[in-house]
C-alpha beads as a LAMMPS data file, in Angstrom:
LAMMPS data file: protein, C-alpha beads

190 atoms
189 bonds

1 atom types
1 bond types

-500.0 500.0 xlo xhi
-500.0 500.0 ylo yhi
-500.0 500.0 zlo zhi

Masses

1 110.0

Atoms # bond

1 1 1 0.000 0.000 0.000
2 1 1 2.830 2.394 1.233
3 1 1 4.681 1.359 -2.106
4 1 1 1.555 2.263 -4.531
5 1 1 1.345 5.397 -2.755
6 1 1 4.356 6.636 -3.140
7 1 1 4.184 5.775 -6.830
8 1 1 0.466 7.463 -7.473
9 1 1 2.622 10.659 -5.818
10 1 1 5.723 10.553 -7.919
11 1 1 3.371 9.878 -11.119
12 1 1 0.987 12.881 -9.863
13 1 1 4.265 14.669 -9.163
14 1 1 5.981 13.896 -12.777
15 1 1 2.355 14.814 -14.442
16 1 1 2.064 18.343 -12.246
17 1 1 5.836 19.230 -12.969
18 1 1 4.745 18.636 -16.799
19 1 1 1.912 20.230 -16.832
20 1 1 3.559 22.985 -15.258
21 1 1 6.636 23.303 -18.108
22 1 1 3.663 23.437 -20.759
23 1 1 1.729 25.746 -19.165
24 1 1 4.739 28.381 -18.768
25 1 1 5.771 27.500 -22.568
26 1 1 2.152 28.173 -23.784
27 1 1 1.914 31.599 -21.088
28 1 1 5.266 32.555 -22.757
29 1 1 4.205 32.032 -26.372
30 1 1 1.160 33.947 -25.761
31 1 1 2.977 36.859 -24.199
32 1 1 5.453 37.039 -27.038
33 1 1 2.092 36.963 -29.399
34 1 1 1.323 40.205 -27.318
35 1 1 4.275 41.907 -26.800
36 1 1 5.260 41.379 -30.857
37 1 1 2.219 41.544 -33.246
38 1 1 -0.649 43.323 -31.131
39 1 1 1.789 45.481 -29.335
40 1 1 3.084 46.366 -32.917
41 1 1 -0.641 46.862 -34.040
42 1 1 -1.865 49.019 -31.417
43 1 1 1.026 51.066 -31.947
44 1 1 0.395 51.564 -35.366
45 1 1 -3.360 52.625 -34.613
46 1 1 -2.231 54.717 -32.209
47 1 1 0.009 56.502 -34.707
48 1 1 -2.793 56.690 -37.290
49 1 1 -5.242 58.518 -34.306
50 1 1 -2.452 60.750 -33.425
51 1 1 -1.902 61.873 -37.022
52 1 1 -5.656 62.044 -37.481
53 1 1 -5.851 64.605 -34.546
54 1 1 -3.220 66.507 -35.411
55 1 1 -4.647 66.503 -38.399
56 1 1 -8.383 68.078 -37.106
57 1 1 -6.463 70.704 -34.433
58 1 1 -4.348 72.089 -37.569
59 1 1 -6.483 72.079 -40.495
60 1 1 -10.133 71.154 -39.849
61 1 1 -10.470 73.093 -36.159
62 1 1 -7.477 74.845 -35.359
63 1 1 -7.614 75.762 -32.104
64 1 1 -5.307 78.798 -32.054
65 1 1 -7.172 80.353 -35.171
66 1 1 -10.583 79.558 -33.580
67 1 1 -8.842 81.335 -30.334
68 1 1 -7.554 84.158 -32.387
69 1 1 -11.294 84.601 -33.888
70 1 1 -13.025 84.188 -30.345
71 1 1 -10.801 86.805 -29.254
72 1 1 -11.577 88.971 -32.452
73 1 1 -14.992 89.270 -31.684
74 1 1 -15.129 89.831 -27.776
75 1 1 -12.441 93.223 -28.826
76 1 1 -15.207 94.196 -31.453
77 1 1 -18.375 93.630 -28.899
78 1 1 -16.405 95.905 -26.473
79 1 1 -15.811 98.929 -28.936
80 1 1 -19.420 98.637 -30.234
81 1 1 -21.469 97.623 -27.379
82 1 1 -22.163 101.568 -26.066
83 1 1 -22.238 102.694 -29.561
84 1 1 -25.011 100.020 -30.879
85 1 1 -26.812 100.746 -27.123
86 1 1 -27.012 104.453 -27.632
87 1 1 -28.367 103.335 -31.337
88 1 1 -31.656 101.551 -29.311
89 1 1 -32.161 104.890 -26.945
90 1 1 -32.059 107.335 -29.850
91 1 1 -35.724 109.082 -29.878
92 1 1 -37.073 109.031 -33.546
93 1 1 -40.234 110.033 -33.379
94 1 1 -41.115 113.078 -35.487
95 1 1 -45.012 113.637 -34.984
96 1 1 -45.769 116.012 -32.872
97 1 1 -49.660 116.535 -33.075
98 1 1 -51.780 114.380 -31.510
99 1 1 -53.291 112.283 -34.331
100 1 1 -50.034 111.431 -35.874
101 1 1 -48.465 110.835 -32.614
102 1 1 -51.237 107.729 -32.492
103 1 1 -50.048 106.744 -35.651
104 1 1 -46.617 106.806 -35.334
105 1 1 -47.217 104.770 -32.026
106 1 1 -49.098 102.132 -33.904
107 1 1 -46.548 101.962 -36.466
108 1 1 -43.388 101.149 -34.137
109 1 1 -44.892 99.453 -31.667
110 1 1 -43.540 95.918 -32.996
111 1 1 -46.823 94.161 -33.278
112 1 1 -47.310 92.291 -36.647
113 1 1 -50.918 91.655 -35.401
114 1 1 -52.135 95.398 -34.611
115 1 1 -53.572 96.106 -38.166
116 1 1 -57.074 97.078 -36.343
117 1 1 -55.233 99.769 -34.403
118 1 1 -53.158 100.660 -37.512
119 1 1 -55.829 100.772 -39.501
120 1 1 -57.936 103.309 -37.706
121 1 1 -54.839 105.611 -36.535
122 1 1 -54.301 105.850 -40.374
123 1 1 -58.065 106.890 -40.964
124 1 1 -58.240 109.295 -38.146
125 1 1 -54.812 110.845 -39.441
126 1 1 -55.401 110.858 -43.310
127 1 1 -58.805 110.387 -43.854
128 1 1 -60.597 108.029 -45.451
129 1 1 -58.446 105.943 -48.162
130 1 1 -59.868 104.739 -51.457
131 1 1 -61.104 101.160 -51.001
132 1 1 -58.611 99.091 -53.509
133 1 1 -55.643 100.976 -52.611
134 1 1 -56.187 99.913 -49.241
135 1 1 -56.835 96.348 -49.772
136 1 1 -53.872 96.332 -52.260
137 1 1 -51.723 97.989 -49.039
138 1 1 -52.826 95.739 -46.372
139 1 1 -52.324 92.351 -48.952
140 1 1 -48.817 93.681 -49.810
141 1 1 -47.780 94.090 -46.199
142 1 1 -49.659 90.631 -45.167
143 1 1 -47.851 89.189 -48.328
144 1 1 -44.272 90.515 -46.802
145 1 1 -45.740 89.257 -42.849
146 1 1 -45.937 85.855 -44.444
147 1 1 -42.234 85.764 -46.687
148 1 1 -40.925 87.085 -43.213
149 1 1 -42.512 83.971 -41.601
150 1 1 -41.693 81.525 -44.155
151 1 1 -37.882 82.647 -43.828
152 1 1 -37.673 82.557 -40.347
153 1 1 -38.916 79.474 -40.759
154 1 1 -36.351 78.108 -42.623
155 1 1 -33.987 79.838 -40.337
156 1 1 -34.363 78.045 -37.468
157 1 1 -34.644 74.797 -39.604
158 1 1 -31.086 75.438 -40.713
159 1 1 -30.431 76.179 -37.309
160 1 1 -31.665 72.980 -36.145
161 1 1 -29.714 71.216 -39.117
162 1 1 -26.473 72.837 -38.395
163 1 1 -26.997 71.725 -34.277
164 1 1 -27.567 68.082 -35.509
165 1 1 -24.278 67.864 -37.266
166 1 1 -22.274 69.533 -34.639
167 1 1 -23.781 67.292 -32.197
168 1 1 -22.588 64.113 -34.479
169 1 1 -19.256 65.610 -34.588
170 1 1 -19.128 66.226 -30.986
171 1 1 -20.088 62.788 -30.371
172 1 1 -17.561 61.479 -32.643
173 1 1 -14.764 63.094 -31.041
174 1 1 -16.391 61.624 -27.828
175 1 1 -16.095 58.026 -28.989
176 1 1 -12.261 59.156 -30.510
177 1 1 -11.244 59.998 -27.159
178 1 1 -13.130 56.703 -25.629
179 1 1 -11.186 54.607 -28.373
180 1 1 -7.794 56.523 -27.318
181 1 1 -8.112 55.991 -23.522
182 1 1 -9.038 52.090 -23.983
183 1 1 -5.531 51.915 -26.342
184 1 1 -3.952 53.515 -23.812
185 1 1 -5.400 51.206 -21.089
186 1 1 -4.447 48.117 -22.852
187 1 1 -1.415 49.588 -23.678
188 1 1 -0.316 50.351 -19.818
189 1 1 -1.719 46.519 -18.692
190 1 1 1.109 45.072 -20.563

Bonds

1 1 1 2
2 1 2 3
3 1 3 4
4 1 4 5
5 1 5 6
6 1 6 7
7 1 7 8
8 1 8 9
9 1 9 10
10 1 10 11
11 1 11 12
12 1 12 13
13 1 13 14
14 1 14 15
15 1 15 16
16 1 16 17
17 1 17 18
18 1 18 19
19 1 19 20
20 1 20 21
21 1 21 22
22 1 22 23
23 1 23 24
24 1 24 25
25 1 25 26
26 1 26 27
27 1 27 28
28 1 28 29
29 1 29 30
30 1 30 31
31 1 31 32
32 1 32 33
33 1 33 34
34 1 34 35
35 1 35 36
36 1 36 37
37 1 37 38
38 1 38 39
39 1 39 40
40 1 40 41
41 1 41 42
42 1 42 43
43 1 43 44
44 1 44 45
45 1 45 46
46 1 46 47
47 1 47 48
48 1 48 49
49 1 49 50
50 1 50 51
51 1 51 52
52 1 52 53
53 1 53 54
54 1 54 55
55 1 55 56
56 1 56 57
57 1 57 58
58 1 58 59
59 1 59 60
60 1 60 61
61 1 61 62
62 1 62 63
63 1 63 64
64 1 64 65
65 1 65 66
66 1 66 67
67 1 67 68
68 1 68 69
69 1 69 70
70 1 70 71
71 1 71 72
72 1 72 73
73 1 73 74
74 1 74 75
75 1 75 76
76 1 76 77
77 1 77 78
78 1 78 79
79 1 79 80
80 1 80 81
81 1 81 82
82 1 82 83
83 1 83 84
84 1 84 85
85 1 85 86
86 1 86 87
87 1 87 88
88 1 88 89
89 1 89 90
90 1 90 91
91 1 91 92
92 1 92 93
93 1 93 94
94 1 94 95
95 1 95 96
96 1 96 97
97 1 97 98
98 1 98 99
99 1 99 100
100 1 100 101
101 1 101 102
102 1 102 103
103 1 103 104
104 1 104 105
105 1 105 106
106 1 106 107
107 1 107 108
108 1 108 109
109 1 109 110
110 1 110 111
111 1 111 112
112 1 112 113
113 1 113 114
114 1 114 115
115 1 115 116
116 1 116 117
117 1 117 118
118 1 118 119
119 1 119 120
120 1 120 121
121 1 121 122
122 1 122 123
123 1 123 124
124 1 124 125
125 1 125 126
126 1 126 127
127 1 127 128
128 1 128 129
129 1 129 130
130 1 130 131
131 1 131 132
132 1 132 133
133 1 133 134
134 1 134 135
135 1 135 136
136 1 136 137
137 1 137 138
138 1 138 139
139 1 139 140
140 1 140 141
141 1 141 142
142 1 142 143
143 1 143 144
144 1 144 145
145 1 145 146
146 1 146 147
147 1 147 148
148 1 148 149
149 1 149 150
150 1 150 151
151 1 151 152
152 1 152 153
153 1 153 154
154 1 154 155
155 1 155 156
156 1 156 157
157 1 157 158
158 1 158 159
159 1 159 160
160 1 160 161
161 1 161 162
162 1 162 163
163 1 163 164
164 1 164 165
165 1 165 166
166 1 166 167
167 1 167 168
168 1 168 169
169 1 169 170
170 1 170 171
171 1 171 172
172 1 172 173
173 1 173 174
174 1 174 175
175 1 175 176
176 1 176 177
177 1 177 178
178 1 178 179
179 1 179 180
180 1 180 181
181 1 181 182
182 1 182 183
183 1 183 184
184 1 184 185
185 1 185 186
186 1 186 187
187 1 187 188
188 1 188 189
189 1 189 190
C-alpha cells in the first residue's frame, strides 16, 4: 500500500511538474504573441489617431485660429457695445400733433398683429383711403408678414440642421477619445 502510494505521488508529481513546463511555454508564447504583433498593431493605430488629430487641431479646427477669432470678436463687442446701445435709446419720433403721434405709435410698436389699431390711426390721421388701394396695401404688407414667416422658418430649420451635425461631430470626437483611452489602457496593462 505504502509502495503504490508513493508511486500514485511521484506519477501525480511527474504529471504536475509537466503540466507545469507546458503551461509556462504556452503563457510565454502567448505573451510574445502580445508583446510582438498586437503590441506592434496598437502602436500603429495609435500613430494613425495621433496623425488624425493633429490633423483636425491644424487644419479642420485649429484651435489657435478659432482662439484668435473668439478673441476677435469679444475686442469688437467691447468697442461697439455703447455705440449700438445708444443706437436703441435714440428718440425718432417726429409727430408732434396728436393724431399722428397715435399713428406713429401704432406703427413702431412691434406688433405684426395690430392692423385694427393701424388701420384706424391711419383713418383718423389721413382720412378716409380709397377702397382698392387699401386692400392692395394691407395684402402687400400681409404678403411681406408671411415671406418674413416663411424665412424665419427656414432659419431656425437650418439652425436645427447645423446643431444636428455639430452634435454628431461632438459625439464622434467623444467616442475618438473613448477609443484613445481604452488603447492607452491596454497599452499600460502590458
Amino acid at each position: 500500500m505504502v509502495f503504490m502510494t508513493n508511486v500514485l505521488s511521484g506519477f501525480f508529481f511527474v504529471a504536475f511538474s509537466y503540466w507545469l513546463v507546458t503551461a509556462r511555454t504556452r503563457r510565454q508564447s502567448v505573451l510574445n504573441v502580445i508583446n510582438g504583433l498586437i503590441k506592434t498593431a496598437l502602436n500603429s493605430i495609435n500613430s494613425v489617431r495621433t496623425a488624425l488629430s493633429n490633423f483636425y487641431q491644424q487644419a479642420t479646427w485649429p484651435v489657435a485660429l478659432i482662439n484668435q477669432a473668439k478673441a476677435t470678436v469679444t475686442q469688437m463687442i467691447g468697442q461697439y457695445r455703447s455705440a449700438m446701445q445708444n443706437i436703441f435709446t435714440i428718440n425718432l419720433r417726429s409727430a408732434t400733433l396728436p393724431n399722428p403721434v397715435g399713428l406713429e405709435s401704432a406703427m413702431r410698436n412691434h406688433q405684426t398683429n395690430d392692423f385694427p389699431t393701424l388701420t384706424s390711426s391711419f383713418g383718423i390721421t389721413y382720412g378716409g383711403v380709397p377702397f382698392l388701394t387699401a386692400t392692395a396695401v394691407v395684402a402687400s404688407i400681409e404678403s411681406q408678414a408671411l415671406t418674413q414667416k416663411m424665412l424665419a422658418a427656414e432659419l431656425r430649420q437650418e439652425a436645427a440642421r447645423l446643431a444636428h451635425e455639430n452634435a454628431l461631430r461632438k459625439r464622434g470626437a467623444n467616442m475618438t477619445g473613448d477609443v484613445n483611452t481604452q488603447i492607452l489602457n491596454l497599452l499600460q496593462r502590458k
